[in-house]
VOLOFI-331885 format. One record per residue (C-alpha): residue number from 1; residue in three letters; x, y, z. Coordinates in steps of 0.2 Angstrom, whole numbers, plus 5000, padded with zeros to 4 digits. Example, Ala and Ser with C-alpha at 12.3 -4.5 7.8 and 13.67 -1.06 7.14 Angstrom:
<rs>
(1,"ala",(5062,4978,5039));
(2,"ser",(5068,4995,5036));
</rs>
This chain:
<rs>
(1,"unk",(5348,4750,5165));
(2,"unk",(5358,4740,5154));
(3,"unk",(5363,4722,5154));
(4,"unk",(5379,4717,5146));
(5,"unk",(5383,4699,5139));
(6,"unk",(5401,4693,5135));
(7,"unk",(5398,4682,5121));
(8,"unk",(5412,4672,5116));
(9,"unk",(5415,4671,5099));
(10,"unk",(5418,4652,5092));
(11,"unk",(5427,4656,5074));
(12,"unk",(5437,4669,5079));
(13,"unk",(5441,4666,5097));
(14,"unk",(5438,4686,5103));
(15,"unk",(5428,4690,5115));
(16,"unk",(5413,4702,5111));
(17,"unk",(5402,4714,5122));
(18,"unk",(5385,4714,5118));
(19,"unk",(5369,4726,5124));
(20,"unk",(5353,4720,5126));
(21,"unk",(5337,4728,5133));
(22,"unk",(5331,4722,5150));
(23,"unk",(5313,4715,5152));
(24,"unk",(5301,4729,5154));
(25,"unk",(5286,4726,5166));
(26,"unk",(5270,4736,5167));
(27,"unk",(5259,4739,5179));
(28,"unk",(5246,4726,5179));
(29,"unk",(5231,4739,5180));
(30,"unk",(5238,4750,5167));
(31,"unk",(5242,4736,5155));
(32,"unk",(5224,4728,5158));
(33,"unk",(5216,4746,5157));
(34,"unk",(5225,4750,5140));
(35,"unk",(5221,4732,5134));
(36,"unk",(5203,4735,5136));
(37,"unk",(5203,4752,5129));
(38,"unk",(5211,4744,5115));
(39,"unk",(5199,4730,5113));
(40,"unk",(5182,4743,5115));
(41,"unk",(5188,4757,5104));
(42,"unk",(5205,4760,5103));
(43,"unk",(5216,4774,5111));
(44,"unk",(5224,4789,5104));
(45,"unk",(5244,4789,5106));
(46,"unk",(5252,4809,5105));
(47,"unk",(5269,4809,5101));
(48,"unk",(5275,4824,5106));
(49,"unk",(5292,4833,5104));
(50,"unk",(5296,4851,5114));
(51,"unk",(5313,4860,5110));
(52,"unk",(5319,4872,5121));
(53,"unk",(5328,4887,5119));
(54,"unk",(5331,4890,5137));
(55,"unk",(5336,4882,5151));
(56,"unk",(5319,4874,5161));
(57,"unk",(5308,4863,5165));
(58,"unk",(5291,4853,5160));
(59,"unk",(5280,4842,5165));
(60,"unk",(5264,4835,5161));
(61,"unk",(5247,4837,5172));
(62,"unk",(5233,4820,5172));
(63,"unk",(5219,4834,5170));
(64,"unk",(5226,4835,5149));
(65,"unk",(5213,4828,5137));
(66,"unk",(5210,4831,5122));
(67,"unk",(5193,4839,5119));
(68,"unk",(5180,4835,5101));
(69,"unk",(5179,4851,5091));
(70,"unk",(5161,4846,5087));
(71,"unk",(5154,4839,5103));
(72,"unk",(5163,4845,5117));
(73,"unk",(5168,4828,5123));
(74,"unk",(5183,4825,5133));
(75,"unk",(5195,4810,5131));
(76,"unk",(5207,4809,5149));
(77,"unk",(5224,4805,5148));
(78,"unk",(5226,4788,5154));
(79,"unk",(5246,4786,5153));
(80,"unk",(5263,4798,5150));
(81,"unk",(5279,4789,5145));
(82,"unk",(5295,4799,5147));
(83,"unk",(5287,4816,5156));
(84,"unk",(5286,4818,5172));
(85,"unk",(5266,4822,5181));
(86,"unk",(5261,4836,5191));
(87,"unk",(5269,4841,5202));
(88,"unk",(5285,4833,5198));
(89,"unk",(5297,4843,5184));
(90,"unk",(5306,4836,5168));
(91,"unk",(5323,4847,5167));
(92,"unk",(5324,4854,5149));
(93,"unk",(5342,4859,5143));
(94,"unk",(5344,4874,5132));
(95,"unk",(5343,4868,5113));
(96,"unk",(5337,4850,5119));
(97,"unk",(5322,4841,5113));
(98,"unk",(5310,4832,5125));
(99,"unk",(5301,4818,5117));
(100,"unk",(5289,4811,5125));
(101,"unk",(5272,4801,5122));
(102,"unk",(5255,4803,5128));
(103,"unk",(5242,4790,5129));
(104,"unk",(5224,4795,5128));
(105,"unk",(5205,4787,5129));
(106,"unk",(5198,4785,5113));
(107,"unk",(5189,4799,5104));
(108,"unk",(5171,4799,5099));
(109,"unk",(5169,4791,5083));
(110,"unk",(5161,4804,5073));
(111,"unk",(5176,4814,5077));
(112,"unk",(5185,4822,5063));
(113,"unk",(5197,4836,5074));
(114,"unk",(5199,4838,5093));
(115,"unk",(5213,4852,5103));
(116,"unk",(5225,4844,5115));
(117,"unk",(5221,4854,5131));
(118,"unk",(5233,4853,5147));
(119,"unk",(5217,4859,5158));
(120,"unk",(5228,4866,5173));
(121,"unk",(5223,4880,5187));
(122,"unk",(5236,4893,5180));
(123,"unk",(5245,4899,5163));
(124,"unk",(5256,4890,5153));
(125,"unk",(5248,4874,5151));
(126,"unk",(5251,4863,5133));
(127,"unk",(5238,4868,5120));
(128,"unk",(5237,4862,5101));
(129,"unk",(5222,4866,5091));
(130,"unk",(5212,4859,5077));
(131,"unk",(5221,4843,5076));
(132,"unk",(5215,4833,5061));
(133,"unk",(5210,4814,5065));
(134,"unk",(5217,4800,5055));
(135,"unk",(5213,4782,5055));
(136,"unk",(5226,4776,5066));
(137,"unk",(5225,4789,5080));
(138,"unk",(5242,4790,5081));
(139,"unk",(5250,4808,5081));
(140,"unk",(5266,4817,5083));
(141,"unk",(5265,4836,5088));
(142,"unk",(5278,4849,5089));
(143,"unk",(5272,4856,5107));
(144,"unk",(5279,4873,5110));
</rs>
């Protein structure tokens, strides 16, 4: 949603139309979950992109984590923005790119490369492997 203004314009006497951003609110457990996380650790922020090439949909499931190439350990997904969560679908247009951003627990701190891994009960889930870490833990894939 989009909230308009008519600013009237004092030097000129016109009338302009201006577009500004409503408020956003978030949910309070989220917000105080991710503030924590934030606080202890950190968190680990995906950006993702997927481009179709066909008409279709996707959709993320709250069983992705992304798993330590050394240890083994998982960290859950704690928030999507701009997918949609099993079993609800995000329509994909031919040609079109879906970006949308995943927001993870943070990784183990000896952790030098982890796989994202959509651990689903049937085929075709997101997988990207051998991600190298970084110091901010924030990461933009290309997910096929």
């Amino acid at each position: 949603m989009t909230v308009k203004n008519n600013i009237h314009s004092i030097r000129t006497g016109e009338k302009r139309s201006t577009t500004r951003a409503p408020a956003v609110k978030l949910d309070e457990k989220l917000k105080n979950e991710l503030l924590s996380q934030v606080l202890e650790e950190g968190i680990v922020i995906v950006h993702c992109t997927h481009t179709s090439v066909s008409y279709g949909a996707i959709r993320i499931w709250n069983t992705t984590v992304l798993v330590d190439r050394q240890s083994g350990s998982r960290s859950r997904l704690l928030h999507a923005l701009n997918i949609s969560i099993a079993p609800v679908w995000t329509e994909v247009f031919p040609g079109s790119a879906v970006r949308f951003t995943l927001i993870f627990a943070p990784l183990p701190r000896g952790c030098e490369s982890f796989d994202l891994f959509e651990d689903i009960p049937q085929a075709g889930g997101f997988f990207v492997e051998n991600i190298q870490r970084n110091r901010n833990d924030v990461y933009r894939l290309d997910i096929v």
